[in-house]
N, C-alpha and C positions, 0 to 999 in steps of 0.2 A: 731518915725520913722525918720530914717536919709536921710541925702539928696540923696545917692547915694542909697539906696533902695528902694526911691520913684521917683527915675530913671530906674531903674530897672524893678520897674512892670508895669510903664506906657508908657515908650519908646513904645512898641512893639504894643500893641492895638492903640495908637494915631496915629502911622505909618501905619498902617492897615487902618482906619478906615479914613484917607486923603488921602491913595493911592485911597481909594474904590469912595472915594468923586470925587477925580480929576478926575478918569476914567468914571465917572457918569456923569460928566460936557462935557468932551469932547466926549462923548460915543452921548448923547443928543441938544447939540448943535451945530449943521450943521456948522454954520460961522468957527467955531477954527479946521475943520477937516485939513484945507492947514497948519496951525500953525505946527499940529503935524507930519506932513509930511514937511514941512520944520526942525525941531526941531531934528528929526530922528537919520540923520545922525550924529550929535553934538554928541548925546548922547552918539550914539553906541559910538565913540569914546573915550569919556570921562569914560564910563565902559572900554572897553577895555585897557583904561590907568590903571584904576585903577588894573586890574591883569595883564597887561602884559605892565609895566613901557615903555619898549623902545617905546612904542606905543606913549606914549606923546610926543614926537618927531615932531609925524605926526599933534597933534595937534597945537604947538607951534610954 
């Protein structure tokens, strides 16, 4: 099995299965609720750069 086929089928479950973890950490402990409402707005942004470029502007 080649490198980029065992990229291929395990990208997708690893990504899964850490988004599931991290929202299970902050879902359950109270302390990092303010983190992810600080955190928020960054994000949104930082998505919205990613599909709509001139957005990065506003980041930068």
């Amino acid at each position: 099995m080649g490198i980029i086929s065992f990229v291929k089928k395990w990208t997708l479950p690893c990504a899964m299965l850490f988004g599931a973890t991290i929202y299970t950490v902050f879902t359950l402990v109270k302390p990092l609720e303010p983190l992810g409402e600080a955190v928020a707005p960054l994000y949104t942004k930082c998505i919205a750069g990613g599909y709509f470029p001139d957005a990065l502007c506003d980041i930068l």
